[in-house]
MARKOL-428970 format. One line per field, with one value per residue (C-alpha): z, x, y; chain; residue in one letter. Coordinates in steps of 0.001 Angstrom, whole numbers, plus 500000, padded with zeros to 6 digits. Layout:
% MARKOL-428970
z <- c(Z|...) $
x <- c(X|...) $
y <- c(Y|...) $
zado <- c(A|...) $
guza <- c(A|...) $
END
This chain:
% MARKOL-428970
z <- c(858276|860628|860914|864223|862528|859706|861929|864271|860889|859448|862889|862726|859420|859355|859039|859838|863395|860359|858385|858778|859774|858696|860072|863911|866213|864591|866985|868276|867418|863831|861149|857667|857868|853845|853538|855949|853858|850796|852130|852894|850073|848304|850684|850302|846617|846401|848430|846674|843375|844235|845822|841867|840652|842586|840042|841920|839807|839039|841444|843945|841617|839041|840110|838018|838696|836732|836691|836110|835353|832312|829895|830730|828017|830866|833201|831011|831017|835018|835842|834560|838377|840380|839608|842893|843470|842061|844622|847663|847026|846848|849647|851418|849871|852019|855045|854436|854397|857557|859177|858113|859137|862283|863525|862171|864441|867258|866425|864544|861796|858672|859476|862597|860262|858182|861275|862342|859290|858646|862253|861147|858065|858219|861393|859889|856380|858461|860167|856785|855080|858120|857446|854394|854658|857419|854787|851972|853655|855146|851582|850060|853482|852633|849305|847216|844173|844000|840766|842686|846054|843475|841755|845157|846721|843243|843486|846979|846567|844132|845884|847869|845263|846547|850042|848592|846088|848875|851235|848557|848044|852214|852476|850159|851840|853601|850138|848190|850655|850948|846803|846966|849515|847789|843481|843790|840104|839083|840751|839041|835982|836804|837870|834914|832641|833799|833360|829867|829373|830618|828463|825166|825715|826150|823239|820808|821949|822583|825707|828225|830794|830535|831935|834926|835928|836371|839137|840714|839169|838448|841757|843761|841185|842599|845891|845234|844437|847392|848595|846394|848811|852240|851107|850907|846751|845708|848492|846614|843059|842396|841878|837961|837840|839628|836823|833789|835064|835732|832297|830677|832376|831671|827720|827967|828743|826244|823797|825002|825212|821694|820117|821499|823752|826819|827564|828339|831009|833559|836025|832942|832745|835992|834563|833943|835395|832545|832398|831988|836020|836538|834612|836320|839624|838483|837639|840859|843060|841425|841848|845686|846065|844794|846883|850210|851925|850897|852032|855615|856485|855374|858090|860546|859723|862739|862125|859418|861181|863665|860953|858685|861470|862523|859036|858826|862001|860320|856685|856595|857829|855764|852696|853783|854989|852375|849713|852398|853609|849634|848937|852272|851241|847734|849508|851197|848204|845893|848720|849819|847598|846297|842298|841479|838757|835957|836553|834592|834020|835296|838098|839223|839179|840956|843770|843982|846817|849115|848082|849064|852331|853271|852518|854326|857151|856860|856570|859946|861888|859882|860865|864665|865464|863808|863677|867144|864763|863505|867068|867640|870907|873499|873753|871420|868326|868444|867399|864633|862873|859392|858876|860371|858930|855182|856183|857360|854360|852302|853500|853896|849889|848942|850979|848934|845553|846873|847427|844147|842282|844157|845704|844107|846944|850635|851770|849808|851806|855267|854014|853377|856765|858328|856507|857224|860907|860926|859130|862341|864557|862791|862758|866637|866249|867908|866404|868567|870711|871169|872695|870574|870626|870483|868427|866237|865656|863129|860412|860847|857722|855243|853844|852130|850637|850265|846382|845017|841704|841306|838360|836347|836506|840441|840821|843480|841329|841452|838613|836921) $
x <- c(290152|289749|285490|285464|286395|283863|281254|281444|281782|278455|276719|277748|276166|272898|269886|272168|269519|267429|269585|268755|272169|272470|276511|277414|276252|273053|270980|267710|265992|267766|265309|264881|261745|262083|261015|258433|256747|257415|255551|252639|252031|252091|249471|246869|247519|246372|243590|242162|242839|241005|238491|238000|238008|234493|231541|228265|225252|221817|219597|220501|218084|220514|224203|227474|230395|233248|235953|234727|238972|238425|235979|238485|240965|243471|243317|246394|248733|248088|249136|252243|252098|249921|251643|253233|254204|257724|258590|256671|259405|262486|261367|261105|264138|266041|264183|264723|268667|268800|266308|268887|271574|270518|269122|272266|274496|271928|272778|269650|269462|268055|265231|264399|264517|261795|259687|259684|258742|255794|254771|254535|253130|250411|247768|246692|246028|244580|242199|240973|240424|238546|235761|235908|234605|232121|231307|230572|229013|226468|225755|224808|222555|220913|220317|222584|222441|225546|227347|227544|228821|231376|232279|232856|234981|236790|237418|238612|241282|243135|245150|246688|248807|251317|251077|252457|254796|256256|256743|258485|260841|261090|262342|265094|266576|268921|270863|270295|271932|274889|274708|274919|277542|279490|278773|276858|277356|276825|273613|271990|272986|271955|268331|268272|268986|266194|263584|264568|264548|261051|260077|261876|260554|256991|256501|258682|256040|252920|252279|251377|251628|255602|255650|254572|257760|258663|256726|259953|262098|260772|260092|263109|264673|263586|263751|267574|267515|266573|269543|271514|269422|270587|274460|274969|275558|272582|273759|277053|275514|275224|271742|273149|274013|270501|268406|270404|269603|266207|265445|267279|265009|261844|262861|263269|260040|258436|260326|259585|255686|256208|257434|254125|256872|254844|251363|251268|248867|251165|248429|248166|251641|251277|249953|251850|254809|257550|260995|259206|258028|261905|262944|259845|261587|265093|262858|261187|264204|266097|263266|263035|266082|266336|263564|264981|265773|262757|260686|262475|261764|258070|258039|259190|256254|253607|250940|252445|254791|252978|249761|253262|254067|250965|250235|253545|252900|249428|250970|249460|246077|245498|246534|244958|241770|240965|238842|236753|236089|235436|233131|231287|230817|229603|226983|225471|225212|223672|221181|220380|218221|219369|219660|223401|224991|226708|230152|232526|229558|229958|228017|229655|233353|231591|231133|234081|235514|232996|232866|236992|236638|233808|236566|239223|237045|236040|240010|240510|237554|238591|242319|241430|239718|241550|244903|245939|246897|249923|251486|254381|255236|257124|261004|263775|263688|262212|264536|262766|263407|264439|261757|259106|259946|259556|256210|254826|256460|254624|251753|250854|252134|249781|246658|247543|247606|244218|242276|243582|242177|239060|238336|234756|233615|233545|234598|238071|238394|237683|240338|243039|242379|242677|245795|247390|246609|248418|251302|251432|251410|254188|256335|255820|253382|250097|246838|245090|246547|250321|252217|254643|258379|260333|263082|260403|258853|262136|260712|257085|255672|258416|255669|254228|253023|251369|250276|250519|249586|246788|245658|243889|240508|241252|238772|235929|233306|229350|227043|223734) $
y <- c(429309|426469|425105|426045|429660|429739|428829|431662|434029|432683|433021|436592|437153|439036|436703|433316|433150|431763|429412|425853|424614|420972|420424|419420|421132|422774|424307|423330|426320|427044|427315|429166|431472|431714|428070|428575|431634|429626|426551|428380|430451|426945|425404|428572|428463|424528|425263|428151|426738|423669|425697|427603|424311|423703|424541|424488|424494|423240|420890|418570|416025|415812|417069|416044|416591|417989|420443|423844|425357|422699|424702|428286|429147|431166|427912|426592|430252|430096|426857|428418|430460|428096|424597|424419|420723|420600|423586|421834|419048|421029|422990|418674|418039|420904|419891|416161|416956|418561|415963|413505|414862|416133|412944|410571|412761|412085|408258|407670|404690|405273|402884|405125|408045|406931|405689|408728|410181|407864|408975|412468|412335|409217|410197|413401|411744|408556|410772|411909|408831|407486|410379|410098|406485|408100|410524|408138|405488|408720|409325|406189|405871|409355|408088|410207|408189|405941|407313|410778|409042|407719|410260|411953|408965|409145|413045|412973|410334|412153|414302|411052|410369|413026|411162|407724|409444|411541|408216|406663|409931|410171|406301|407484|410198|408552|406955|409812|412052|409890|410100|413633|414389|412094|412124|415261|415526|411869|411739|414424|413074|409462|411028|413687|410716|408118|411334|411675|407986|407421|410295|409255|405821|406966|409152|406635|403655|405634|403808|406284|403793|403861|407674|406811|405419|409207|409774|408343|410035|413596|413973|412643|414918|417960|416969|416375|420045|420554|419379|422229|424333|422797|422269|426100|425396|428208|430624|430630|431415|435348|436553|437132|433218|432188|434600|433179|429407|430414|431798|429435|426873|428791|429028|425172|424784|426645|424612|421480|422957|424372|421612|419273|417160|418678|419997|423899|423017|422384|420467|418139|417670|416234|413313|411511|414184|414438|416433|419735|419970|419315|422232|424108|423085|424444|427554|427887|427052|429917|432506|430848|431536|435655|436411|434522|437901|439248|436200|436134|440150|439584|436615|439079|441683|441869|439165|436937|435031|433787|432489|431112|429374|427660|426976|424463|422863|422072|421695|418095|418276|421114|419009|416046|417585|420485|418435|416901|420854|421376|418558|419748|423129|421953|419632|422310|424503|421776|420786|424109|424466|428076|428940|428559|430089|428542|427765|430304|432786|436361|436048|433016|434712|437726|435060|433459|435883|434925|431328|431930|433101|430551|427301|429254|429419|425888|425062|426481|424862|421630|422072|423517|420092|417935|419143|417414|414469|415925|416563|414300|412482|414110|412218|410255|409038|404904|402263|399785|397545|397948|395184|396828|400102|398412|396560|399918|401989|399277|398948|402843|403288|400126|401491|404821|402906|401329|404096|406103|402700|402183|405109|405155|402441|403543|400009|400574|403895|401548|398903|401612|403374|400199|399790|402591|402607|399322|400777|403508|400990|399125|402472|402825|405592|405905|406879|410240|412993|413327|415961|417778|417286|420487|419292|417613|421114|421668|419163|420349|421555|419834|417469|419113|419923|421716|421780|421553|420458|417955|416548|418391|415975|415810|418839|418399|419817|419844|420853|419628) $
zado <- c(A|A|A|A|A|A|A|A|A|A|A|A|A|A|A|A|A|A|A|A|A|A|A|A|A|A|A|A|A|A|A|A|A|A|A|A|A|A|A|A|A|A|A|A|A|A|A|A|A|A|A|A|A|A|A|A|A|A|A|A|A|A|A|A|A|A|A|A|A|A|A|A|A|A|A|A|A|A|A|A|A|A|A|A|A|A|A|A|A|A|A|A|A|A|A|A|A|A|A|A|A|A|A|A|A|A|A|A|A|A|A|A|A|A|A|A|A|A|A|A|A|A|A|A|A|A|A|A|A|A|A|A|A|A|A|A|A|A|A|A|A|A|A|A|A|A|A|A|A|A|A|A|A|A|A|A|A|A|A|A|A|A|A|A|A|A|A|A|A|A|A|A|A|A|A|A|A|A|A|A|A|A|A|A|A|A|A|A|A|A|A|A|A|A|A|A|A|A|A|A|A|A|A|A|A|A|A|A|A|A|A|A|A|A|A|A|A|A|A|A|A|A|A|A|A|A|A|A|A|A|A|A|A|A|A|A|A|A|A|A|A|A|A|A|A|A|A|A|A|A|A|A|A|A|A|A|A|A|A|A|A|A|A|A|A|A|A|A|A|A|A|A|A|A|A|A|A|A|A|A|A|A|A|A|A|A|A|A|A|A|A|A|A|A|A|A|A|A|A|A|A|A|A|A|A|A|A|A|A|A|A|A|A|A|A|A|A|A|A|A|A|A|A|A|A|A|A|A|A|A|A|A|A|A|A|A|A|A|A|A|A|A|A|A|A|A|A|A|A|A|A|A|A|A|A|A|A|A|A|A|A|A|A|A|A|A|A|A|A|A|A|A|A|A|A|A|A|A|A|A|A|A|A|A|A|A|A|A|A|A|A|A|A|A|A|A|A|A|A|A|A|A|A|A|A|A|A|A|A|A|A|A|A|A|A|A|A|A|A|A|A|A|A|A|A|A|A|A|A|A|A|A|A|A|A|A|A|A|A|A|A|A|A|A|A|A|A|A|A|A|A|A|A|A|A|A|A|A|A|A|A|A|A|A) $
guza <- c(X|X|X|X|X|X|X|X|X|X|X|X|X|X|X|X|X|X|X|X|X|X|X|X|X|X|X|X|X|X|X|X|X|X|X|X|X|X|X|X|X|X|X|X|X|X|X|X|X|X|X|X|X|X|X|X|X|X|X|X|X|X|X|X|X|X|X|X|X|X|X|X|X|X|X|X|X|X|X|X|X|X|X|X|X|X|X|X|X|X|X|X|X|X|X|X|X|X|X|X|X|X|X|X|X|X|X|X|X|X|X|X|X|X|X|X|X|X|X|X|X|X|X|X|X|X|X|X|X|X|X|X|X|X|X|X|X|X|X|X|X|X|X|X|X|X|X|X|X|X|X|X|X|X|X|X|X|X|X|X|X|X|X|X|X|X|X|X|X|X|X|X|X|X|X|X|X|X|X|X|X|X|X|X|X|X|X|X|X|X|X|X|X|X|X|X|X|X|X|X|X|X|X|X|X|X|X|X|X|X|X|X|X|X|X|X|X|X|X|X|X|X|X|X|X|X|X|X|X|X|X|X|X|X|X|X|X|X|X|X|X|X|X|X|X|X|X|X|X|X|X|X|X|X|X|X|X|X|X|X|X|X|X|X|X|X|X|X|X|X|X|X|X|X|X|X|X|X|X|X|X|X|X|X|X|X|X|X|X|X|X|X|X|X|X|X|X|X|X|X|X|X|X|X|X|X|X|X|X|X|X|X|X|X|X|X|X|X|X|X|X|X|X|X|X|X|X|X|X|X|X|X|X|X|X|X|X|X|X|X|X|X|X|X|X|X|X|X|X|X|X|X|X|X|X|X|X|X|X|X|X|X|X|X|X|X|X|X|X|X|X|X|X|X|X|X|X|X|X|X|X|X|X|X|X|X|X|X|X|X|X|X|X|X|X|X|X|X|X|X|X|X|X|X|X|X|X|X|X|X|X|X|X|X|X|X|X|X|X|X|X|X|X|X|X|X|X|X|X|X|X|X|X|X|X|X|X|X|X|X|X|X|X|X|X|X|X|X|X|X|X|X|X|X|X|X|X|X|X|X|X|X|X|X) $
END
């Protein structure tokens, strides 16, 4: 069978209208409604698990903030469902490919490629950090006492370490998808063995420090999964092959768990991120994978698709935008002056449904007005410089590194916007309204994202 032959025989297949084609001569309008489900049932999962997170309680004369999932026994059995993260970047690792590969054959450079990226993915987080710097700096001038402003800068710049980890996985698309099409095998290996270095070499020298050189590696790990994903290699494994890999990845885990190599909290395992969120990817890719079909019918049920949809053209704003929404909410609760109750107590999971619905609403006016940010311009893909494209890269992931360190002091969060607006600029971007690009509107949503898993002490939480 010639290509031209076994491309008109996949078209034919039922559901191929929603394959992601990554070859020559994928269409415009090609996309895989299965990611798109998958993506968002990751995104409302990080939200309302950092909305549980939030424990509200006592006066607004003495607040403190903690994490209220940290005094509940089940917290650590249901990160086991809710930690997200490694699937939100083999879901980015099947979009990267075809991003890639679509916009080499337009001519692209792999500097270009990662402009463009930067584009997408910095103004919505930009837009954040500038109000949260609005926000802090409002506090401290309200006279919120300056350990809970703190705290509060501290809390929100947590989940920003996905932004610079995912930049730094982004700029490497390009090599590592050369790697694969070419040592598919090798690479894995060479990837599967620096994880289990970094590991082995942190628990032999009890320096913690050393694991953090996995968040490198772990995660361009499972985004190279993602890649297994995009190639067509999981669409050729039987659903009997996918459920044996998945079970034998599931039983690794509990050993390594078991044997004290890993924490059974899975959010703390985040911290640093260790070989067991790899095998929690191969885990999750499997179980991605068996429910595909199922996953692109509920898509086409009356209502979802179109809220699936919107939700991945907005997958970064919500992300970016969600603890700001959180910390918002909390305010008004702790200076409402209402009696709270105590976090974990009965009457406090009684409210929790309510307290639910309020931050999804909040999401949506959040994401309504500020969700222009993540439009992309209207034409081709801008030729830079490979320079500029590193001094952009760089600066955005050192602004990121800033904040996570210093996030406690508004001024940092003024100095990394001002950063990362110059890294924009730098990547050809412009910071406010842009129209959206059609063929852009393929790669919305592959950020992120969405959840994810956070650590475990990255909880926006407000008691006395």
């Amino acid at each position: 069978m010639t290509m031209q032959e076994s491309r008109i025989a996949v078209a034919a297949m039922p559901g191929a209208a929603e394959r992601r084609p990554t070859g020559p001569g994928a269409g415009a309008d090609a996309r895989d409604r299965a990611v798109d489900v998958a993506r968002a049932v990751c995104l409302a999962v990080v939200v309302g698990l950092h909305a549980l997170m939030v424990g509200v309680g006592g006066t607004a004369a003495a607040p403190v903030l903690e994490n209220a999932m940290e005094g509940w026994s089940g917290f650590a059995p249901l990160t086991w469902i809710v930690q997200v993260m490694p699937l939100f970047f083999v879901l980015g690792g099947f979009s990267a490919f075809g991003q890639w590969s679509r916009q080499r054959e337009r001519g692209a450079t792999a500097a270009s490629y990662v402009a463009a990226r930067l584009r997408r993915l910095l103004p919505p987080a930009l837009g954040a950090i500038v109000a949260t710097a609005t926000l802090l700096i409002g506090l401290g001038a309200a006279g919120v006492p300056p350990e809970v402003v703190g705290e509060a800068g501290f809390r929100l710049g947590q989940p920003l370490w996905f932004l610079g980890v995912y930049l730094l996985c982004t700029a490497l698309v390009p090599p590592m998808v050369a790697a694969h099409r070419a040592r598919p095998i090798l690479t894995f290996a060479a990837l599967a063995a620096a994880v289990a270095a970094v590991d082995m070499g942190r628990a032999m020298s009890g320096v913690e420090g050393i694991g953090f050189a996995n968040l490198l590696f772990v995660w361009l790990l499972a985004q190279q999964l993602g890649f297994l994903l995009a190639d067509g290699t999981v669409d050729r494994a039987s659903a009997a092959v996918l459920r044996r890999i998945g079970l034998t990845a599931l039983v690794a885990m509990g050993v390594l768990c078991a044997t004290g190599l890993s924490s059974p909290d899975l959010f703390a395992a985040l911290n640093p991120p260790s070989a067991v969120l790899v095998l929690l990817g191969v885990a999750q890719l499997c179980g991605f994978a068996l429910l595909r079909p199922r996953l692109r019918r509920l898509h086409a049920l009356a209502g979802i698709g179109p809220e699936v949809d919107g939700m991945n053209r907005r997958a970064m704003t919500i992300y970016s935008w969600h603890m700001l929404v959180l910390i918002g909410l909390a305010g008004l609760l702790l200076f409402g002056g209402a009696a709270l109750p105590e976090p974990l107590s009965a009457d406090w999971w009684g409210s929790r449904p309510l307290w639910l619905a309020a931050v999804a609403v909040g999401v949506a006016a959040v994401v309504c007005a500020a969700g222009r940010l993540e439009d992309t311009r209207r034409g081709e893909v801008a030729t830079v410089s490979r320079r500029r494209t590193a001094v952009a890269l760089l600066g955005a992931a050192g602004a990121v590194l800033l904040i996570l360190i210093g996030g406690r002091e508004a001024a940092v969060w003024a100095a990394g916007g001002a950063v990362i607006a110059a890294s924009v600029a730098l990547a050809g971007g412009r910071v406010g309204r842009r129209r959206p690009d059609a063929g852009d509107h393929l790669d919305r949503g592959s950020a992120v994202p969405a959840t994810s898993g956070i650590p475990a002490n990255s909880g926006v939480l407000v008691r006395a």
